[in-house]
MARBA-3410 file (N, C-alpha, C, O; in Angstrom, 1 decimal):
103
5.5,7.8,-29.5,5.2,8.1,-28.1,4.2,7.2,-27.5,4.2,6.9,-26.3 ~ 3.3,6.9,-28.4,2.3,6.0,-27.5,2.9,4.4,-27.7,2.4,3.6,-26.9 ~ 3.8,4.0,-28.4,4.4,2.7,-27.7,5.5,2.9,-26.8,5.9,1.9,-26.3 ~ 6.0,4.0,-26.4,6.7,4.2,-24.9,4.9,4.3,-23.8,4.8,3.6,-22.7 ~ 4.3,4.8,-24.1,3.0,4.7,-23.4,3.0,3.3,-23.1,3.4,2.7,-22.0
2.3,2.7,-24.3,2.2,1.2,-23.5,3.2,0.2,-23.2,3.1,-0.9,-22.5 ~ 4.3,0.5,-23.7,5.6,-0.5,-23.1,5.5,-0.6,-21.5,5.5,-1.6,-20.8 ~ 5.5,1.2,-20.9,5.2,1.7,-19.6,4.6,1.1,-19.3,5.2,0.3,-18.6 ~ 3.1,1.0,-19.2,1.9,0.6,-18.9,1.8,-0.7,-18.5,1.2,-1.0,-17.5 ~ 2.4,-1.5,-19.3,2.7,-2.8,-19.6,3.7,-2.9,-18.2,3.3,-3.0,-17.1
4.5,-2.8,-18.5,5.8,-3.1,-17.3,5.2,-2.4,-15.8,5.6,-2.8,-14.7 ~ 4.1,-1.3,-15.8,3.7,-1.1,-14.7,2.7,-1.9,-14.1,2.4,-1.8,-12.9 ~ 2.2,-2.7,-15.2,0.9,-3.9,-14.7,1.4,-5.0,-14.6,0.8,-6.0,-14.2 ~ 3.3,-5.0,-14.9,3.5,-6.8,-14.5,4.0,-6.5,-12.9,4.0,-7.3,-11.9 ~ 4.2,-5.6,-13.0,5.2,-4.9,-11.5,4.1,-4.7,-10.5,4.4,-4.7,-9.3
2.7,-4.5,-10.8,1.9,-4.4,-9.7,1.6,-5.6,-9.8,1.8,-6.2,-8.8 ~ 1.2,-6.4,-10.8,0.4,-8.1,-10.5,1.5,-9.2,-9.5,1.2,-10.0,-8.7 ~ 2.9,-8.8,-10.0,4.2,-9.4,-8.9,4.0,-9.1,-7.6,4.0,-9.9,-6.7 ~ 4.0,-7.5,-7.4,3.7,-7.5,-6.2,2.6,-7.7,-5.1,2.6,-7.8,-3.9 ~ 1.5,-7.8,-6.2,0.2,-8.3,-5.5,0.8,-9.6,-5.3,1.0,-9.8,-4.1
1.1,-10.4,-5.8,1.2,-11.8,-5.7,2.0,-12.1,-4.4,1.7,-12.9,-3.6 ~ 3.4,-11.2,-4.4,4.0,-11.2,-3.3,3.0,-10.7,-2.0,3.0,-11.6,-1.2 ~ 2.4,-9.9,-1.8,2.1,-9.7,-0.5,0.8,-10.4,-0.2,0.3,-10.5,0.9 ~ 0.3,-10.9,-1.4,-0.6,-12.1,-1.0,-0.2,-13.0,-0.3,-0.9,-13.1,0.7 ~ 0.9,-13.8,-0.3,1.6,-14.8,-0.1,1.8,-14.5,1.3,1.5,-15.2,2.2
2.8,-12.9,1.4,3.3,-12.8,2.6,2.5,-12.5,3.6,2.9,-12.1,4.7 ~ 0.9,-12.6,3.3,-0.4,-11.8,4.3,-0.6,-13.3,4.9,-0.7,-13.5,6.1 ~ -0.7,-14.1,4.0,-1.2,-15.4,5.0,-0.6,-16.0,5.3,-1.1,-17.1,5.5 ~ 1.5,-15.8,5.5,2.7,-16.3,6.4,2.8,-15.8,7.8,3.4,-16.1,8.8 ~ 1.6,-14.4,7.5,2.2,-13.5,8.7,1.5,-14.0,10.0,0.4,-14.6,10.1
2.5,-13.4,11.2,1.8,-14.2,12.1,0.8,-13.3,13.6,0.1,-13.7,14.5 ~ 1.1,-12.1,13.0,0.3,-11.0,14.0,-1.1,-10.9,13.2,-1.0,-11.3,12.1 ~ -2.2,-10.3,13.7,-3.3,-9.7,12.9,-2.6,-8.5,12.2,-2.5,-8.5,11.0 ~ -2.0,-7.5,12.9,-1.8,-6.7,12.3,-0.5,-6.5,11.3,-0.7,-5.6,10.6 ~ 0.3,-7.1,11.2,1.3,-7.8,10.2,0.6,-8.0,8.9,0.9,-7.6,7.8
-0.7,-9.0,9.4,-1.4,-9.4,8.1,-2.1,-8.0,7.0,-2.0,-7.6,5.8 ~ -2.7,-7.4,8.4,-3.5,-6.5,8.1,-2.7,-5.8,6.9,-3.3,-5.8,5.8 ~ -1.6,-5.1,7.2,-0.4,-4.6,6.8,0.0,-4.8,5.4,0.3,-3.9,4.6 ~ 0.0,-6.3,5.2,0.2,-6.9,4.1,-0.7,-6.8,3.0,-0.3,-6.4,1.9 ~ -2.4,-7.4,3.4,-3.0,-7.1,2.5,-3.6,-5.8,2.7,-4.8,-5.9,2.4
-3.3,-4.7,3.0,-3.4,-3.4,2.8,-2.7,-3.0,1.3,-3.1,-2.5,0.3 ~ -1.2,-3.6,1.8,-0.6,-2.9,0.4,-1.0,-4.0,-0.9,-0.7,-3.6,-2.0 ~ -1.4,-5.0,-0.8,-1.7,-6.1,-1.7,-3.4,-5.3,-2.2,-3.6,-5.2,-3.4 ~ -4.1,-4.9,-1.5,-5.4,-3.8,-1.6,-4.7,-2.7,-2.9,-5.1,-2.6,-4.0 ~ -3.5,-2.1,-2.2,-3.2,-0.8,-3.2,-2.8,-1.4,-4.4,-3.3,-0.8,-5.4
-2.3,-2.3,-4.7,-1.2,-2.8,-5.9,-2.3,-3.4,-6.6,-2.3,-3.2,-7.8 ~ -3.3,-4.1,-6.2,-4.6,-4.8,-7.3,-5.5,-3.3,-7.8,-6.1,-3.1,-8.8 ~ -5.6,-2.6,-6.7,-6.6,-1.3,-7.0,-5.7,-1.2,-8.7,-6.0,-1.7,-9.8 ~ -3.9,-0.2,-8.2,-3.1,0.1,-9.3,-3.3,-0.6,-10.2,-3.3,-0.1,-11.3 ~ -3.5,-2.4,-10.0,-3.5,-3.1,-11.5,-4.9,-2.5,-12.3,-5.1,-2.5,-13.5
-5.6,-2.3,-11.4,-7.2,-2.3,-12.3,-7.0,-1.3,-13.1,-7.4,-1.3,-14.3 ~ -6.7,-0.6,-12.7,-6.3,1.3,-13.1,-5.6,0.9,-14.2,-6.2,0.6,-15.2 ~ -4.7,0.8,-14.0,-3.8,0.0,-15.6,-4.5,-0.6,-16.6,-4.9,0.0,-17.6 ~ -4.8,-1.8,-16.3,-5.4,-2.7,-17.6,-6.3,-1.8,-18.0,-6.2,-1.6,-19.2 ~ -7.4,-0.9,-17.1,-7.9,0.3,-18.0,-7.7,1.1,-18.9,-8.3,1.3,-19.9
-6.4,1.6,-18.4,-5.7,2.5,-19.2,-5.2,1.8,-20.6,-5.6,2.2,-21.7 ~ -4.8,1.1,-20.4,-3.9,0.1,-21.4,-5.2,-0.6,-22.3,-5.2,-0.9,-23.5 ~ -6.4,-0.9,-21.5,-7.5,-0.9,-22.7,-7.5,0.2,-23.4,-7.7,0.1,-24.7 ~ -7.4,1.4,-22.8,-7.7,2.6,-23.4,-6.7,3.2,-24.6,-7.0,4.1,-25.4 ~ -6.0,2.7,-24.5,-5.1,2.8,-25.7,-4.7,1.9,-26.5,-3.9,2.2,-27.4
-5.2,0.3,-26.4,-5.0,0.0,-27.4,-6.3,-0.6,-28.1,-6.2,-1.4,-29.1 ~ -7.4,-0.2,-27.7,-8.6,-0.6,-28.3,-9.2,1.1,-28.7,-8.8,2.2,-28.3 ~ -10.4,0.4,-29.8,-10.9,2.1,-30.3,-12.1,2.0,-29.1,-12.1,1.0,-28.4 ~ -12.8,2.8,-29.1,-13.7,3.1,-28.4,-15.4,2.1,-28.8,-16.5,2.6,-28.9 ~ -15.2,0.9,-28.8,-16.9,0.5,-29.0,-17.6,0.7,-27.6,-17.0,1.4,-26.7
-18.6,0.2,-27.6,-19.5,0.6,-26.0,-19.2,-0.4,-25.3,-19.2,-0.3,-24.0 ~ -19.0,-1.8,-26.0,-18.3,-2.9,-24.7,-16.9,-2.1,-23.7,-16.6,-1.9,-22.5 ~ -16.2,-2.0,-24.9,-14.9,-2.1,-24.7,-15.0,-0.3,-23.3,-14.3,-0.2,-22.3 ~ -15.6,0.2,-23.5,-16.0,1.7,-22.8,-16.9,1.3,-21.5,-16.7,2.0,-20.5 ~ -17.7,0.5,-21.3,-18.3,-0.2,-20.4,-17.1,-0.5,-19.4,-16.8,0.1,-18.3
-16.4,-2.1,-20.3,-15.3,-2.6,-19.2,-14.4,-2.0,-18.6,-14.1,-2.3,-17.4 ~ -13.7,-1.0,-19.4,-12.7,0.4,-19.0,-13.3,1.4,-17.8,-12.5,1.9,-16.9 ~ -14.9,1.6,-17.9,-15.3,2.2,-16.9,-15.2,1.1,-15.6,-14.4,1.3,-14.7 ~ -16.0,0.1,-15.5,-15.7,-0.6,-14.4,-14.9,-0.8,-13.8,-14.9,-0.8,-12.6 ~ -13.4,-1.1,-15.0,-12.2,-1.3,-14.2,-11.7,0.0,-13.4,-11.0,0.0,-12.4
-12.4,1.4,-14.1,-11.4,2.0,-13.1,-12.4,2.4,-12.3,-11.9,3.3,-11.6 ~ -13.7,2.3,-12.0,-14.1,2.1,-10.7,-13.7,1.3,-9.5,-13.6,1.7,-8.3 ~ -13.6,-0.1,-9.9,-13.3,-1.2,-9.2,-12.2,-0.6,-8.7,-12.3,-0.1,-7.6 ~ -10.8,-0.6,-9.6,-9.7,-0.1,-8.9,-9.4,1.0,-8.1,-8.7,1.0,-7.1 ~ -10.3,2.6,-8.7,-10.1,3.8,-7.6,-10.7,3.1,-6.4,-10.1,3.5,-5.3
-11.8,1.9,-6.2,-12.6,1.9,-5.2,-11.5,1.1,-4.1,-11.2,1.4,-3.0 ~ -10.8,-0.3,-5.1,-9.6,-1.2,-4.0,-8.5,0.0,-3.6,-8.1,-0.1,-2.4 ~ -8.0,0.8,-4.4,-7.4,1.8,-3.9,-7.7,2.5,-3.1,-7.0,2.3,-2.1 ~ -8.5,3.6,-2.9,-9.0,4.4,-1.8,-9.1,3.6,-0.1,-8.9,4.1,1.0 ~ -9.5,2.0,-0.6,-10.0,1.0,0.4,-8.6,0.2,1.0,-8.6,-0.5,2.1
-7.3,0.4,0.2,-6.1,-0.3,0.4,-5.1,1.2,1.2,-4.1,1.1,1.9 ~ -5.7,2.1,0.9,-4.8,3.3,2.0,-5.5,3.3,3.0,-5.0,3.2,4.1 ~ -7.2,3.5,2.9,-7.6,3.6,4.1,-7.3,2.5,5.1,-7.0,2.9,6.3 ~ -7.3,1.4,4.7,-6.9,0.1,5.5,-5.5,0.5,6.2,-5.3,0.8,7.4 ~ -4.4,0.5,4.9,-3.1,1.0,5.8,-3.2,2.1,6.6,-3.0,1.9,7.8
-3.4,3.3,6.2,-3.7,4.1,7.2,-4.0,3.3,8.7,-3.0,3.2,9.4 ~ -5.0,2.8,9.0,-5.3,2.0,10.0,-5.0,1.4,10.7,-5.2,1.4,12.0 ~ -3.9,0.4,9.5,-3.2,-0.3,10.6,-1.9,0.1,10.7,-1.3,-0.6,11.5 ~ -1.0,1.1,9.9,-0.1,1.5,10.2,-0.1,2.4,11.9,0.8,2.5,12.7 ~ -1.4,2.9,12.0,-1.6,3.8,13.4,-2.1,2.6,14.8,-2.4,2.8,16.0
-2.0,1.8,14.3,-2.7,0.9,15.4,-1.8,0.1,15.8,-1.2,-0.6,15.1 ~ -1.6,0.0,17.4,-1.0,-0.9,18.3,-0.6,-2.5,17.6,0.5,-3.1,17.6 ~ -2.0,-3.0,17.0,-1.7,-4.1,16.3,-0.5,-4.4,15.2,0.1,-5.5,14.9 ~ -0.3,-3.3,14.8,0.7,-3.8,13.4,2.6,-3.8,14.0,3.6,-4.1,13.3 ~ 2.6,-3.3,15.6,3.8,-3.5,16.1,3.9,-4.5,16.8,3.1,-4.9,17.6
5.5,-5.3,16.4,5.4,-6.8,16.8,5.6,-6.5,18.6,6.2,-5.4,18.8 ~ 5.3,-7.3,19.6,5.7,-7.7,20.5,6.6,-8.0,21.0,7.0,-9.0,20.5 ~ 7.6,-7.5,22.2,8.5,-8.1,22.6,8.2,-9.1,23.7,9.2,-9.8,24.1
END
């Protein structure tokens, strides 16, 4: 059961680091502010998700020393924090005039 755990884990950290990478790309093609905004919003949620992960995935496959409990805690600060900061953002600009294109 815990190598379906990290097979999971695994395939959900290559699926968010792809999609970070994708909406990276597509944030600085885009040509509205709020298009951009839009973009790296969800590119915000998908790096928070990765940090969360590699956490997790530390957390099961290392034992517990105080480094390794250290880095695990940071990452999933870092990540709850780009996450909380990647909805609020969308939030934002999903409600805002800016993120609809112009005719």
């Amino acid at each position: 059961m815990i190598l379906v755990i990290k097979y999971l884990l695994f395939l959900l950290l290559t699926l968010s680091v792809l999609g970070a990478a994708y909406y990276s790309a597509a944030s600085r093609r885009a040509l509205s502010p709020g298009e951009r905004g839009l973009k790296r919003a969800v590119m915000n949620i998908l790096l928070g998700c990765m940090l969360v992960l590699l956490a997790l995935m530390s957390m099961f496959l290392f034992r517990g020393s105080t480094v390794s409990i250290a880095v695990e805690s940071v990452f999933l600060v870092l990540g709850a924090f780009n996450l909380f900061s990647g909805l609020r953002s969308y939030g934002y600009y999903s409600r805002s005039d800016h993120s609809r294109p112009r005719r």
